[in-house]
C-alpha positions as CSV (number, residue, x, y, z in Angstrom):
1,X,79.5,107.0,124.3
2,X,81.2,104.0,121.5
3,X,84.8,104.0,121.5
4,X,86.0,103.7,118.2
5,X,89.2,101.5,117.6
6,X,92.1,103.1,116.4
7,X,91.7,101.3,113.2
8,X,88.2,102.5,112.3
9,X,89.3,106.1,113.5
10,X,89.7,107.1,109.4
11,X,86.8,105.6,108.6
12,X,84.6,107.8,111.5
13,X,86.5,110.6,110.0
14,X,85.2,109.8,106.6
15,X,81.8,109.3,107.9
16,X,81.3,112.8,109.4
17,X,82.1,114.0,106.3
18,X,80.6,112.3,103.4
19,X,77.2,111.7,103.4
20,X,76.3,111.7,99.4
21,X,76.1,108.1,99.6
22,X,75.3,107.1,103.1
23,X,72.4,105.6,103.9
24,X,69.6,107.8,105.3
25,X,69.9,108.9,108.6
26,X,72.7,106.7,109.6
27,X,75.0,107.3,112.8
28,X,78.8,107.4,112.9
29,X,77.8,104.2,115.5
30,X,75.6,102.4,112.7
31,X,78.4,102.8,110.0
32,X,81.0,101.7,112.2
33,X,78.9,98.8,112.9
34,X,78.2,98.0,109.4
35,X,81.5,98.3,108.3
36,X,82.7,95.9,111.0
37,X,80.4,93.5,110.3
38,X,81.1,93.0,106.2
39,X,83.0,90.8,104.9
40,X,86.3,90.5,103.5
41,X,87.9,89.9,100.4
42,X,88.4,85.6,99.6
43,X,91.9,84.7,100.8
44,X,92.3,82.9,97.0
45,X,91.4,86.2,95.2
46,X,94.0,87.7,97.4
47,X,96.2,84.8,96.3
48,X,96.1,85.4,93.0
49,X,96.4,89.2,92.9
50,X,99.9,88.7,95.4
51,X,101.4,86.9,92.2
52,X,100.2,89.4,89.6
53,X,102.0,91.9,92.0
54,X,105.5,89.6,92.7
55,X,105.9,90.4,89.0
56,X,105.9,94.0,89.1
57,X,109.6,94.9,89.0
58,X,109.5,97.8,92.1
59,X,108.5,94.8,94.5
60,X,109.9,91.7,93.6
61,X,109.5,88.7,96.8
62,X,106.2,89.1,97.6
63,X,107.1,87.6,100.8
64,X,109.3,90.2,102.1
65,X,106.2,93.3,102.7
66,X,103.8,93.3,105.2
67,X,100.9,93.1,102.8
68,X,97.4,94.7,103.7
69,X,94.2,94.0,101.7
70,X,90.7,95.6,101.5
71,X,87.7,96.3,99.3
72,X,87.5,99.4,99.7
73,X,85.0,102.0,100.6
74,X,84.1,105.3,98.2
75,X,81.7,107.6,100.1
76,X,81.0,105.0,102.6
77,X,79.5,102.3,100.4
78,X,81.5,99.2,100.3
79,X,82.2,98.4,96.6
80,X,83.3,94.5,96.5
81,X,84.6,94.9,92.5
82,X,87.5,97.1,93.9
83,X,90.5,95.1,96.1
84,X,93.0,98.3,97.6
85,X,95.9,97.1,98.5
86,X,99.1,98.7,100.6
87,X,102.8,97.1,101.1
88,X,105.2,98.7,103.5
89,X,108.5,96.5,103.1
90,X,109.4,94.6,106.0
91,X,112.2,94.6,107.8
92,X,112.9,97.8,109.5
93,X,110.8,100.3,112.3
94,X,109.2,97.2,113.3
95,X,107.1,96.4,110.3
96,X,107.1,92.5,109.6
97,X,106.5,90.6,106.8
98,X,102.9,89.0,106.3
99,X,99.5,89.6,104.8
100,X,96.2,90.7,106.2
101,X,92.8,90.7,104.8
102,X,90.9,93.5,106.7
103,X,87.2,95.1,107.1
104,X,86.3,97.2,104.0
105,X,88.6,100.7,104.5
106,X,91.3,99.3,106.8
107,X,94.1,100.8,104.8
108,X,93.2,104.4,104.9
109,X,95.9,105.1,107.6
110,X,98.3,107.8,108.3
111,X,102.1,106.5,107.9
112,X,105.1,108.5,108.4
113,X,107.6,105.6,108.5
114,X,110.4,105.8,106.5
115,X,110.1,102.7,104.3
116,X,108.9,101.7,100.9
117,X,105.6,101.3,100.0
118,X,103.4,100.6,97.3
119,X,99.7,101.3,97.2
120,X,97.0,100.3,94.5
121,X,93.9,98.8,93.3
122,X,92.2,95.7,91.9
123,X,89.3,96.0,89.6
124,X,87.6,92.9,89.7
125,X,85.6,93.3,86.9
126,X,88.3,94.2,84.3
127,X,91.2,92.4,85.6
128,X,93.3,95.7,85.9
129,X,95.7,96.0,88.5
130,X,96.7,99.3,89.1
131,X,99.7,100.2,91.3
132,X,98.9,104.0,92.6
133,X,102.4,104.3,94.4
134,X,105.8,102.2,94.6
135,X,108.0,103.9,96.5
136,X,109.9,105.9,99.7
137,X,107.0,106.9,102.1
138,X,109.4,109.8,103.1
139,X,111.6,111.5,101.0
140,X,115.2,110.0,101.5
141,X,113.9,106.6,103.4
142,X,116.9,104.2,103.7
C-alpha cells in the first residue's frame, strides 16, 4: 500500500476521477509517480511573470505573498504552455512570505484561511496573464 503525501492528495483525487486523458491503464501509483518526477517551471520564467503581476493594482509588493507556482495539470496531462499561480498574503495565520516552484498540480489545495488571495494563469504561448481571483478567501477576512 503507497502513501500518498498530503500534497499530492488532490491530485489522487483527480486521478480516480478523470481518465479521458490518462494514459492507458495507468495506476493512481504510476500517476503519482509521474507527476513527482516532472519538472518544474524555470525559476527566470517565474521571474518575469512575478513582475508582470507586482503591477497589477490588487497585489502590489510582490514580496509580501507567499507565492506558489505550477504548470498545471488538465485531466492529468501536464501542459508546460500553462504557469497557475496562487498568492495568499503573508503575514497573518502563519502564512510567510516567499515563492515556491512546485510539481505540476501543487496548487490545487483546499484553503479556508481568512486571507487574501489571488489565483491565475500564464499562457506561455500568448503572453496573457490572467488573474482568475484577487481577493478575501472568506467572506469578511481582516
Amino acid at each position: 500500500m503507497r502513501i500518498v503525501p498530503a500534497l499530492l492528495l488532490p491530485l489522487a483525487l483527480l486521478a480516480c476521477t478523470t481518465e479521458e486523458s490518462a494514459p492507458a491503464n495507468e495506476t493512481l501509483n504510476q500517476f503519482i509517480e509521474r507527476v513527482e518526477a516532472h519538472s518544474k517551471p524555470n525559476p527566470d520564467l517565474i521571474d518575469s511573470i512575478e513582475r508582470r503581476l507586482a503591477g497589477q493594482p490588487c497585489i502590489g509588493d510582490i514580496s509580501s505573498w507567499d507565492r506558489q507556482y505550477t504548470y498545471a495539470l488538465p485531466s492529468r496531462q501536464v501542459d508546460e504552455s500553462v504557469i497557475e499561480f496562487v498568492l495568499r498574503k503573508a503575514g497573518r495565520y502563519g502564512v510567510a512570505a516567499g515563492r515556491r516552484i512546485d510539481i505540476p498540480g501543487a496548487t490545487v489545495t483546499i484553503d479556508d484561511t481568512p486571507v487574501k488571495m489571488v489565483f491565475g494563469k500564464f499562457e506561455r504561448k500568448t503572453g496573457n496573464l490572467r488573474i482568475e481571483f484577487c481577493g478575501d478567501n472568506v467572506p469578511g477576512a481582516p
